[in-house]
C-alpha positions as CSV (number, residue, x, y, z in Angstrom):
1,X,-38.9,-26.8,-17.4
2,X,-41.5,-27.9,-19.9
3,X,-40.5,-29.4,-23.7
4,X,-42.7,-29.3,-26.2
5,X,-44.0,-32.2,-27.2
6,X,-42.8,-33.4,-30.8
7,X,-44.2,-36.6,-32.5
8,X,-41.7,-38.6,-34.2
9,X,-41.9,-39.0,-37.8
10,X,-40.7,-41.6,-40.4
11,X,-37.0,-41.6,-39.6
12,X,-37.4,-42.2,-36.2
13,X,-39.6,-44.8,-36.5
14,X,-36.6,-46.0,-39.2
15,X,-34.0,-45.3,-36.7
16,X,-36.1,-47.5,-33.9
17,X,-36.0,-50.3,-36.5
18,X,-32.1,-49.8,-36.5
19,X,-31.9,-49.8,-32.6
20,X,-33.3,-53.1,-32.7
21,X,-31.1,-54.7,-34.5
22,X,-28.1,-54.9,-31.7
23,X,-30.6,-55.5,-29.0
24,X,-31.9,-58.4,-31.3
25,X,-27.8,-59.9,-31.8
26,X,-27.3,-59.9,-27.8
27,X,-30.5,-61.8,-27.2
28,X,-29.8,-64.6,-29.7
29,X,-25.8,-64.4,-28.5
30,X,-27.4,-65.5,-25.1
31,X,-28.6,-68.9,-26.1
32,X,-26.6,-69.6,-29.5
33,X,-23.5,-70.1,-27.2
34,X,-25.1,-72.9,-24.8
35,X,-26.0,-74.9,-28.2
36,X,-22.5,-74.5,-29.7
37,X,-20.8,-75.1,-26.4
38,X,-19.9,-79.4,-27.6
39,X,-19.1,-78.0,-30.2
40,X,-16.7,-75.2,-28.8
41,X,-15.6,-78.3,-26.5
42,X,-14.5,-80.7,-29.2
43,X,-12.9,-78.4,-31.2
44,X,-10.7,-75.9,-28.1
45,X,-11.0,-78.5,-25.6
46,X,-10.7,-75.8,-23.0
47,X,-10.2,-77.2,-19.4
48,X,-13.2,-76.9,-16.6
49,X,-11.8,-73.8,-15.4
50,X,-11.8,-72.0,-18.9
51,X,-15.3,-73.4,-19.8
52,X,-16.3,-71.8,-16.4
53,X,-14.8,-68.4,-17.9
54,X,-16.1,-68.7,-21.3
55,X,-19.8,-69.0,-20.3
56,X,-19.6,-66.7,-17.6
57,X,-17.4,-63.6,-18.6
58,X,-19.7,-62.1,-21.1
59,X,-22.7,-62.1,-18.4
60,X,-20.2,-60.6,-15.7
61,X,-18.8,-57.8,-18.5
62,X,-22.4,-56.6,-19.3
63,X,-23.9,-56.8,-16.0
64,X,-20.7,-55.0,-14.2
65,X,-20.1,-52.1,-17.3
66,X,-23.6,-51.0,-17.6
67,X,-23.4,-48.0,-15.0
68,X,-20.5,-47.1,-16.0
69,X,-21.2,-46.8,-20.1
70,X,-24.9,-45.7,-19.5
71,X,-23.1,-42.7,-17.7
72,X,-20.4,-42.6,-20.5
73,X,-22.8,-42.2,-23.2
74,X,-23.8,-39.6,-21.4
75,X,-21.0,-37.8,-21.6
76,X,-19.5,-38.3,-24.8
77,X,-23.2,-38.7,-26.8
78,X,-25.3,-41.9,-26.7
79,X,-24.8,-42.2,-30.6
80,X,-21.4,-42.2,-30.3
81,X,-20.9,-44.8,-27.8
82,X,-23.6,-46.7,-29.9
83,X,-21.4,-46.5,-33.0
84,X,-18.4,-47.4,-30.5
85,X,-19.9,-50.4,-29.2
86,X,-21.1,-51.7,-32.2
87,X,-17.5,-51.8,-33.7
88,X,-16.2,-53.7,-30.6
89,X,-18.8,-56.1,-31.3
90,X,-18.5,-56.6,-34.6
91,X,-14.4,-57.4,-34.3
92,X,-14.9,-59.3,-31.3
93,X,-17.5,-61.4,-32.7
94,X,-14.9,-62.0,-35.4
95,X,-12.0,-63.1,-32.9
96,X,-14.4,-65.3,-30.7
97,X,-15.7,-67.0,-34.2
98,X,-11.8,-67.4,-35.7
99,X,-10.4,-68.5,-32.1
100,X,-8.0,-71.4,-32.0
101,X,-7.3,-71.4,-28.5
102,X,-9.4,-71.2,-25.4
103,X,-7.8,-68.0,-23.9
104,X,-8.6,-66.1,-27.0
105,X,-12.4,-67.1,-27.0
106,X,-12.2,-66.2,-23.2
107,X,-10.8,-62.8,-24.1
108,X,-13.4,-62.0,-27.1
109,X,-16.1,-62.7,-25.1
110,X,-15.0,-60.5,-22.6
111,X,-14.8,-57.5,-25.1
112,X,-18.0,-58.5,-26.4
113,X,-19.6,-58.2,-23.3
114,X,-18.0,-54.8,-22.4
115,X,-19.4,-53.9,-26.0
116,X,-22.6,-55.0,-25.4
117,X,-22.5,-52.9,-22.0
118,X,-22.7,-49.9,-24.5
119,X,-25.3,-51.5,-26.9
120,X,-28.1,-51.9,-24.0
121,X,-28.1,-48.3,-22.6
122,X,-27.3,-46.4,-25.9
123,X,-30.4,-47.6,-27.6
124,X,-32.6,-46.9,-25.0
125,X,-31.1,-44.0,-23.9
126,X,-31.4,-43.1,-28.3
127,X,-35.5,-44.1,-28.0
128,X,-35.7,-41.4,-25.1
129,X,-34.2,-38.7,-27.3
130,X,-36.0,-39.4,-30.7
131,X,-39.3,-40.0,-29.3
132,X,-41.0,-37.5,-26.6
133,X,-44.6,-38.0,-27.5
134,X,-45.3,-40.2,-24.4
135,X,-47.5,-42.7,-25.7
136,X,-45.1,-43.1,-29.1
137,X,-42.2,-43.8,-27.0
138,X,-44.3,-46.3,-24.8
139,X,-44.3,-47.8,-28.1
140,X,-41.4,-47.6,-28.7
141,X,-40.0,-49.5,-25.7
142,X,-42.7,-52.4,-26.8
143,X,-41.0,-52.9,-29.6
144,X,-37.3,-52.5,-28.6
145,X,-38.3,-54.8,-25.7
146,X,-40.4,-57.2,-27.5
147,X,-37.4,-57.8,-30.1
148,X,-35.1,-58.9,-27.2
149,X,-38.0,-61.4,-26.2
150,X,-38.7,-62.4,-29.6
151,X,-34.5,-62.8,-29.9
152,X,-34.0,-65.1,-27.1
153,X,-36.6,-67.3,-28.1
154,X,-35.9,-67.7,-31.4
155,X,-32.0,-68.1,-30.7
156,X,-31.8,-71.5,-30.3
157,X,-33.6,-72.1,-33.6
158,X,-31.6,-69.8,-35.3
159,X,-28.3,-71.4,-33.5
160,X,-29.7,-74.4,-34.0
161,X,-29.7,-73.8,-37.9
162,X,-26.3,-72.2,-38.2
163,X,-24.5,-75.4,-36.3
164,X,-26.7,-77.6,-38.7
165,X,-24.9,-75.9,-41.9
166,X,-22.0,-74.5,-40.9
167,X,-18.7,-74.2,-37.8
168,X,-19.0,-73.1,-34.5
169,X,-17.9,-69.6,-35.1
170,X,-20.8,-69.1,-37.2
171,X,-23.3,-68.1,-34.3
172,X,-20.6,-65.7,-33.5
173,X,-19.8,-64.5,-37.1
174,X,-23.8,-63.6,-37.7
175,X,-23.6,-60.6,-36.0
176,X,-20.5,-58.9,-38.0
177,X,-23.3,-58.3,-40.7
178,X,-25.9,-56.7,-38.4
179,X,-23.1,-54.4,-36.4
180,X,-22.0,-52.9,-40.2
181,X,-25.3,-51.7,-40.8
182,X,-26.0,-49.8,-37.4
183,X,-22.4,-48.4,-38.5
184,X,-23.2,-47.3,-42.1
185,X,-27.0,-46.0,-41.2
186,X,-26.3,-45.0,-37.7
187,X,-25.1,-41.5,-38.1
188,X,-27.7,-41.1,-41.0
189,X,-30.6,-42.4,-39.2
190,X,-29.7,-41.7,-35.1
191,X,-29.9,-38.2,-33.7
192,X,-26.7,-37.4,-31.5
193,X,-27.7,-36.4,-27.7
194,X,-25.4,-36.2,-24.9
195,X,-25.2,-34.1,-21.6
196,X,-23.9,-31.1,-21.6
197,X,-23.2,-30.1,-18.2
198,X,-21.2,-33.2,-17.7
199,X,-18.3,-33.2,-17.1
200,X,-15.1,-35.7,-17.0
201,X,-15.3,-39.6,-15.8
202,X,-14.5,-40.4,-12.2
203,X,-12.5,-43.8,-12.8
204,X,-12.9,-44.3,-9.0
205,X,-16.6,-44.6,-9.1
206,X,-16.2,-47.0,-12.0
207,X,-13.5,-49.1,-10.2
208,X,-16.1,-49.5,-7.6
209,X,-19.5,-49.9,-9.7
210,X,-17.7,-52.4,-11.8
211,X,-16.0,-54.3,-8.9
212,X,-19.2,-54.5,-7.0
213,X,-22.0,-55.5,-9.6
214,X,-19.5,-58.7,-10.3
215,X,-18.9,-59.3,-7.0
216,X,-22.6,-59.5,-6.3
217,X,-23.2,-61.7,-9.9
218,X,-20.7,-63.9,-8.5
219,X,-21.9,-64.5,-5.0
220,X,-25.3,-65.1,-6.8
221,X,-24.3,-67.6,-9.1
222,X,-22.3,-69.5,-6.6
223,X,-25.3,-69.2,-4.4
224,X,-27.2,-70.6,-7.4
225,X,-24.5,-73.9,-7.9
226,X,-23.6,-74.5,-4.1
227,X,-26.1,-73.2,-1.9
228,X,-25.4,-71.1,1.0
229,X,-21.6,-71.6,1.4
230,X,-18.6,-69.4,1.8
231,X,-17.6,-68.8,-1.7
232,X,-21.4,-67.2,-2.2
233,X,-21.2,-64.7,1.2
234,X,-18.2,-63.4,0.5
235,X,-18.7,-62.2,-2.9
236,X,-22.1,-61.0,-1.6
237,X,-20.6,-59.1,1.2
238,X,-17.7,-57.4,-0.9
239,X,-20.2,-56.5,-3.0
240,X,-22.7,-55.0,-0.6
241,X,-19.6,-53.0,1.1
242,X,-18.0,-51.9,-2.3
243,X,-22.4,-50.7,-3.0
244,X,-21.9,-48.6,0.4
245,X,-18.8,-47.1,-0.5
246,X,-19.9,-46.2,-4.3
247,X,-22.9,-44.6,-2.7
248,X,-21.5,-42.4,-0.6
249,X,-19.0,-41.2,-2.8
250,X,-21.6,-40.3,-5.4
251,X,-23.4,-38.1,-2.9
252,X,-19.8,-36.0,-2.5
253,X,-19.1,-35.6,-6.2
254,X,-20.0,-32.3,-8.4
255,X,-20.1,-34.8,-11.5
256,X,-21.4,-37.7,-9.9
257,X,-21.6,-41.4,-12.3
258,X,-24.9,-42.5,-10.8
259,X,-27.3,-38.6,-10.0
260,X,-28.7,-40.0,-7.1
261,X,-31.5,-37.7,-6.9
262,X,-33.6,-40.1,-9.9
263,X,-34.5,-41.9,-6.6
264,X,-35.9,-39.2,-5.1
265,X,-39.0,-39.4,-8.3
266,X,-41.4,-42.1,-6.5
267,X,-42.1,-43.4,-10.1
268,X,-38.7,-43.8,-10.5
269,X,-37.7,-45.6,-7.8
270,X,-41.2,-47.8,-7.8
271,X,-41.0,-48.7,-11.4
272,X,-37.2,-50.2,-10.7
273,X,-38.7,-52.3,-7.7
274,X,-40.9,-53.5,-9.8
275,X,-38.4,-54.4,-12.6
276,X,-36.4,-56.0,-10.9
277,X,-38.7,-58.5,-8.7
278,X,-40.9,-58.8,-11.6
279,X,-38.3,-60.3,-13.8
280,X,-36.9,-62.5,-10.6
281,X,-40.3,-63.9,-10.5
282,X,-39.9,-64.4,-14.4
283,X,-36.6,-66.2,-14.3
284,X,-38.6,-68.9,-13.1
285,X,-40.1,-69.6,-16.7
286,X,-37.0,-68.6,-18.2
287,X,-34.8,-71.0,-15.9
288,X,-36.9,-74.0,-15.3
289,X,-39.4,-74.5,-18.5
290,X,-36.0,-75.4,-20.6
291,X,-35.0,-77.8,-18.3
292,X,-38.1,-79.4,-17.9
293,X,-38.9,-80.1,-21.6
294,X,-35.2,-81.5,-22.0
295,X,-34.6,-83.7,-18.6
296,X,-38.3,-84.7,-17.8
297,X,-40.2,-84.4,-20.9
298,X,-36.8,-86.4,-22.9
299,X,-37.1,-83.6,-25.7
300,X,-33.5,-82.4,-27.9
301,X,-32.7,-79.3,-27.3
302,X,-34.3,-78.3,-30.8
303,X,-37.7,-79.4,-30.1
304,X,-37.6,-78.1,-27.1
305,X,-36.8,-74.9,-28.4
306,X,-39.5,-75.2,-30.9
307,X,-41.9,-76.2,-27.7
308,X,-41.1,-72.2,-26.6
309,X,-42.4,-71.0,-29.7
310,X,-46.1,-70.2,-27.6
311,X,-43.9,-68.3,-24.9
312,X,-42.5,-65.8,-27.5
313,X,-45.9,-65.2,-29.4
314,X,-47.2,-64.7,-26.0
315,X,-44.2,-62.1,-25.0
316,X,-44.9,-60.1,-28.0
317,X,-48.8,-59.7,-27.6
318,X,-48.1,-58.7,-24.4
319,X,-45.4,-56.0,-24.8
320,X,-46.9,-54.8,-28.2
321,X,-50.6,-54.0,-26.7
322,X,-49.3,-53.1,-23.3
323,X,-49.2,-48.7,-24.5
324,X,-52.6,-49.1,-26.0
325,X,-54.0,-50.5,-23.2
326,X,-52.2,-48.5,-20.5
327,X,-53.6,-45.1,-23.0
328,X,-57.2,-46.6,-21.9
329,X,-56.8,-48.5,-18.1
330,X,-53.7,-46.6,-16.9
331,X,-50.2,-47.5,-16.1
332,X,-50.7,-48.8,-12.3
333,X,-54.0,-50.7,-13.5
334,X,-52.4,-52.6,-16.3
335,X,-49.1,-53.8,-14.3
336,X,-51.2,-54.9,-11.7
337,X,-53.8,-56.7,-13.7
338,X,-51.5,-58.2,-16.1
339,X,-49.5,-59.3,-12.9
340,X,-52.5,-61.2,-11.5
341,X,-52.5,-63.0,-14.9
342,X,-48.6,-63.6,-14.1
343,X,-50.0,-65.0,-10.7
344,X,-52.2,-67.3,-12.3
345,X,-49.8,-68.6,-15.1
346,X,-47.6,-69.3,-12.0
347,X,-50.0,-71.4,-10.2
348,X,-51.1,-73.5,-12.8
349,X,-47.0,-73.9,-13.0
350,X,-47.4,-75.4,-9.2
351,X,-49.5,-78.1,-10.7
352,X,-47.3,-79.7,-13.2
353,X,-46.5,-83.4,-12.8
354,X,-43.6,-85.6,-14.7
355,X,-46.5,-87.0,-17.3
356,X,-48.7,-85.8,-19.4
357,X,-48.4,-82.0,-18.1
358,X,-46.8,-80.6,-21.2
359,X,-50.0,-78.4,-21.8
360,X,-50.3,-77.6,-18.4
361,X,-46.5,-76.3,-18.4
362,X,-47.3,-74.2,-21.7
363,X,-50.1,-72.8,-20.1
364,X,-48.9,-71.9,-17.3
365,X,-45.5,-70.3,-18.8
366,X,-47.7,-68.6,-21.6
367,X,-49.8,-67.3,-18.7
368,X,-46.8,-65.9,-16.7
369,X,-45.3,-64.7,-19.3
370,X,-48.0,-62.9,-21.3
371,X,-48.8,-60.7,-17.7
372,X,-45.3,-60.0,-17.0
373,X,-44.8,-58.1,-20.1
374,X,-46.8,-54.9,-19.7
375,X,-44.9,-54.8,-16.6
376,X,-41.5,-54.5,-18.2
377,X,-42.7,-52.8,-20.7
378,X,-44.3,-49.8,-18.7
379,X,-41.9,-49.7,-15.6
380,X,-38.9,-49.4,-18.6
381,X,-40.5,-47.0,-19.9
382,X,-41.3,-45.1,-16.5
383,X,-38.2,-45.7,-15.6
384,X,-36.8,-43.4,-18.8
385,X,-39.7,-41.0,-18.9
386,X,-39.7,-40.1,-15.5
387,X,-35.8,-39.0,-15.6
388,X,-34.5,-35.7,-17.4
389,X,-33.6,-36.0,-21.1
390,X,-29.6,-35.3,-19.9
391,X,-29.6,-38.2,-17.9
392,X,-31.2,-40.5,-20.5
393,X,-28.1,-42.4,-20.7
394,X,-27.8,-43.0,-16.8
395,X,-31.5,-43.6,-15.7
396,X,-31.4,-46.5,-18.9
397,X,-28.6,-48.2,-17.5
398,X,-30.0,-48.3,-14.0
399,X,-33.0,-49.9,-15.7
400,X,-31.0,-52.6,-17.6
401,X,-28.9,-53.1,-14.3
402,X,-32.0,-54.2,-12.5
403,X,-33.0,-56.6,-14.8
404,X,-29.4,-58.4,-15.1
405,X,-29.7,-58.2,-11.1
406,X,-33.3,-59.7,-11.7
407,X,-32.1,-62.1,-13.5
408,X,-28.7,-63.3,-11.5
409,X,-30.8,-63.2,-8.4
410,X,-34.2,-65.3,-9.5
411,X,-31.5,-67.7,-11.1
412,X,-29.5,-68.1,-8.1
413,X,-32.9,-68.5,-5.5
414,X,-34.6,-70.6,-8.0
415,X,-31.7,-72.8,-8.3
416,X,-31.1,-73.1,-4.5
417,X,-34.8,-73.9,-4.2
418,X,-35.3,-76.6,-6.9
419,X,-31.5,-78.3,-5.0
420,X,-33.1,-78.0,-1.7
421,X,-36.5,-79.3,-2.6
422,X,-34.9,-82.1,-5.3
423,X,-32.3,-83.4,-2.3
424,X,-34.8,-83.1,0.4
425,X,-37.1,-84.9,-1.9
426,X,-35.6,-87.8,-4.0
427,X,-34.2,-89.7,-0.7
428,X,-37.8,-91.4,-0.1
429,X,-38.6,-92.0,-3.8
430,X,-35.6,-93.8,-4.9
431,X,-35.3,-97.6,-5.3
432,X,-34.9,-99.3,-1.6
433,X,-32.3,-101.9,-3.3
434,X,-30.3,-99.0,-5.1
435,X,-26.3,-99.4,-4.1
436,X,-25.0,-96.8,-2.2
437,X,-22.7,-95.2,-5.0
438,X,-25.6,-94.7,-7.3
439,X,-27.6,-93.2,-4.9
440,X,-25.5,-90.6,-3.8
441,X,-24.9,-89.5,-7.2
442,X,-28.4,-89.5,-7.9
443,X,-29.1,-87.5,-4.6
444,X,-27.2,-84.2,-6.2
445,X,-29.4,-83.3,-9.3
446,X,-31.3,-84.7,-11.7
447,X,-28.6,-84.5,-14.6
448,X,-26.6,-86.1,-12.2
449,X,-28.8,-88.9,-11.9
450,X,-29.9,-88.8,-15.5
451,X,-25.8,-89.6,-15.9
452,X,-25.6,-92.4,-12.9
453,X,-27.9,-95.2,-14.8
454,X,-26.1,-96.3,-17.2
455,X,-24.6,-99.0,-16.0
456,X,-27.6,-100.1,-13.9
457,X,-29.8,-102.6,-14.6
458,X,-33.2,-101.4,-16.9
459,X,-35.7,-101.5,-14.5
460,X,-33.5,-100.1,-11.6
461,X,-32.7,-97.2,-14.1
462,X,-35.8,-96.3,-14.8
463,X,-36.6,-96.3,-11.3
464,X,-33.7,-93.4,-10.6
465,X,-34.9,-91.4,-13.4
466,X,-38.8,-91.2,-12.2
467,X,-37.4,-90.6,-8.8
468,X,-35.2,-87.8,-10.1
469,X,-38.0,-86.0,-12.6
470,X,-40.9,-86.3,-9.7
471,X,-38.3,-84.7,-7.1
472,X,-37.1,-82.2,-9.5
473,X,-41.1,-81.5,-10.6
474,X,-41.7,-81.3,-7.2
475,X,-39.0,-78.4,-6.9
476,X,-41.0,-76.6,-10.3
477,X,-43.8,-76.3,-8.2
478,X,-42.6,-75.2,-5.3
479,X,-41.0,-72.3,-7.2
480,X,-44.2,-71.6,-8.9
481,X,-45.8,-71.0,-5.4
482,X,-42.9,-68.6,-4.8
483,X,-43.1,-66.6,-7.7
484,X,-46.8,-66.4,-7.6
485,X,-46.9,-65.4,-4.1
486,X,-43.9,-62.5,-4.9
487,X,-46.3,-61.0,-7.8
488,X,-49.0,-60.9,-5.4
489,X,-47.1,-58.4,-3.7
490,X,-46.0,-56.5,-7.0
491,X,-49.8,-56.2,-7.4
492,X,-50.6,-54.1,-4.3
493,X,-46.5,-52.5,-4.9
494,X,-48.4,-50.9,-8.3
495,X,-51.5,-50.0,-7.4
496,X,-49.8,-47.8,-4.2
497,X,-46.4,-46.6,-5.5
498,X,-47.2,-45.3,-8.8
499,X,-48.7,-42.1,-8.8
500,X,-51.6,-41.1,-10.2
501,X,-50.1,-38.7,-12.6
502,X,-48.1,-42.2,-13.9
503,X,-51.8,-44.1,-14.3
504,X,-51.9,-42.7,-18.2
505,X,-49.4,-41.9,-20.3
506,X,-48.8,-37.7,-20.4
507,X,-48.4,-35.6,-23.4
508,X,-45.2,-33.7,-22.2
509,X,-42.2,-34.6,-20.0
510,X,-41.0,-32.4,-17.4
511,X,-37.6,-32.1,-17.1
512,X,-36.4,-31.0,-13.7
């Protein structure tokens, strides 16, 4: 069946403004924490266990509830679960900021990420319903996509600020505010859509999407911290076998919680390939830049923050002109040549050295990133387009599912290639008079060895810490040659799996 094509007029584009206000709250919540974490740690003293929980369960909540509320929304209305979400937020931003003891900051931030499962979907799922002019809602995603981007750049500025004047709980606190007003405008601004054939939840397809997204987040991030061990298989291969299981039972259900038959649509299934290896290959910037500026280059955590400044200017010109330039050079085009730009920024990464390489490395990342972003910008919004109106809710989860997959996994093989490379690496450039102790401390990482000189004499210190920036430089390139060489695949994975009635951006949906 064919809808008729209706162009969105000044309350949508007002409601789209709303949208992007939680979207904008999660991406600064991401790094605000890691500035106030001394903070957190001088004031809860939580033990190594709990600081493991705090950072981590707010990454496993969202990553492991998204299915499941993308196909809740879907169900109940997305501007319901919206409205929902946006309450849990707000009073568990309020309990993390107000905590007094570790276990209650644990629990808050485990709401909060259950809450911000329902924020990611919602909105997107929202964009799909208000706008169904094709090329608006291509613009639509740019801009809901470029404020995450713009969010986690700025978040450490912003963070940075609120520690500077206030407590802790303030970079929690911050977004009570901004959940109120999606509260008090939502329901004048946001249309309600839901599906409404659907009928009730099965709990045992949640059980297993839940138990097997954070099962395969886990195995990732151990595989991230330890290298190939037992604690990250076995995560890895619950994971995989609890996949298996949830798959099949989706295929017997009337009322299934993932409609299998979205993978069936070639744009569909292309544009999540290319989602989710794209942003891999991004997590390299995103991982490894940060690091760089603060351990090598010796800049605080501020400046280096304000050194990323070019990397967000660059992520919005990409995601903002990425519909009008798709309207004139097609979809496939655009994602493959903005890709080869990616390729290019990533090479140019390959040749960074410890000295004197700081606009090399801003180059290069500006480079990367300013090609990646048509790419998530076009294959989200493929990703929505191509699915029927009804499953909105479902086919936006799936799409933020792949990049929090994207994300865990180019963490967890960018980490385990930087180790391998570093350890491999620092053995012949260390001092030959070094004591044993030192060495072997120095051997494990380069904040490791960063933390091993300071009771060594100056010029053997200094020694360590070139050995440990040139091996861990060394490790930067090698993971630019790995990222460039994966988007030289996404190129030719464009230019063949996208159709050629996704090269430009259509006039109507068809809805199946």
């Amino acid at each position: 069946m064919t809808e008729t094509t209706t162009r969105a007029g000044r309350r949508e584009w007002l409601g789209l403004g709303l949208l992007t206000l939680p979207l904008f709250v999660l991406a600064i919540d991401v790094s605000a924490l890691f500035l106030a974490a001394p903070h957190i740690g001088a004031d809860l003293a939580p033990s190594a266990t709990q600081w493991l929980w705090i950072l981590d369960i707010y990454g496993f909540m969202i990553a492991g509830f998204l299915v499941t509320m993308g196909s809740i929304g879907d169900r109940i209305g997305r501007r319901r679960l919206l409205l929902v979400g946006s309450a849990a937020f707000a009073l568990a931003s309020a309990l993390a900021a107000f905590a007094q003891e570790p276990v209650v900051l644990i629990a808050a931030r485990a709401v909060l990420g259950v809450a911000g499962a329902t924020l990611m979907p919602s909105t997107l799922a929202l964009i799909r319903t208000m706008f169904r002019d094709d090329a608006q809602r291509a613009t639509a995603i740019s801009v809901w996509m470029t404020t995450f981007s713009v969010g986690v750049a700025l978040g450490a500025l912003f963070g940075g600020a609120l520690l500077q004047l206030f407590w802790w709980g303030s970079v929690f606190l911050a977004a009570v505010p901004v959940m109120l007003l999606v509260l008090v405008l939502g329901p004048r601004l946001l249309p309600e859509s839901r599906d409404p054939s659907a009928g009730g939840t099965d709990w045992a397809s949640v059980a297993l999407s839940v138990a097997g997204i954070i099962a395969v987040v886990q195995g990732l991030k151990e595989l991230a911290a330890e290298g190939i061990t037992a604690g990250a298989l076995l995560p890895l291969g619950a994971g995989a076998a609890l996949a298996t299981v949830f798959v099949r039972r989706q295929r017997r259900l009337a009322q299934p919680l993932i409609d299998l038959t979205l993978f069936s649509r070639r744009a569909f299934s292309t544009a999540l390939a290319l989602l989710t290896a794209g942003i891999f290959a991004a997590t390299a910037v995103n991982f490894l830049i940060p690091q760089y500026l603060q351990l090598v280059a010796g800049h605080s955590p501020l400046r280096a923050g304000l050194f990323t400044t070019p990397l967000a200017l660059a992520a919005m010109a990409g995601s903002l002109t990425a519909p009008w330039l798709a309207a004139r050079f097609g979809t496939a085009r655009l994602i493959a040549a903005g890709t080869a730009v990616s390729v290019a920024g990533y090479l140019v990464l390959s040749q960074v050295g410890t000295t004197g390489s700081l606009g090399t490395l801003l180059v290069g990342a500006c480079l990367a990133v300013l090609g990646m972003c048509p790419m998530t910008v076009l294959t989200t919004h493929l990703v929505v387009a191509s699915a029927p109106e009804h499953k909105a809710g479902s086919a936006a989860a799936l799409s933020e599912t792949s990049g929090e997959l994207g994300v865990a996994l180019g963490i967890a093989v960018t980490g385990s290639v930087v180790t391998a490379v570093y350890r491999a690496d620092i053995g012949g450039r260390l001092p030959a008079d070094l004591p044993a102790e030192a060495a072997e401390a120095a051997s494990g990482s380069i904040t490791a060895a960063h933390s091993s000189v300071a009771q060594l004499p100056a010029e053997l210190a200094q020694g360590v810490i070139r050995a440990a920036d040139e091996a861990f430089t060394h490790g930067l390139n090698v993971v630019g040659y790995l990222s460039a060489a994966v988007s030289a695949v996404l190129i030719a994975l464009a230019l063949i799996g996208l159709r050629e009635d996704t090269a430009r951006p259509r006039t109507q949906d068809a809805d199946a």
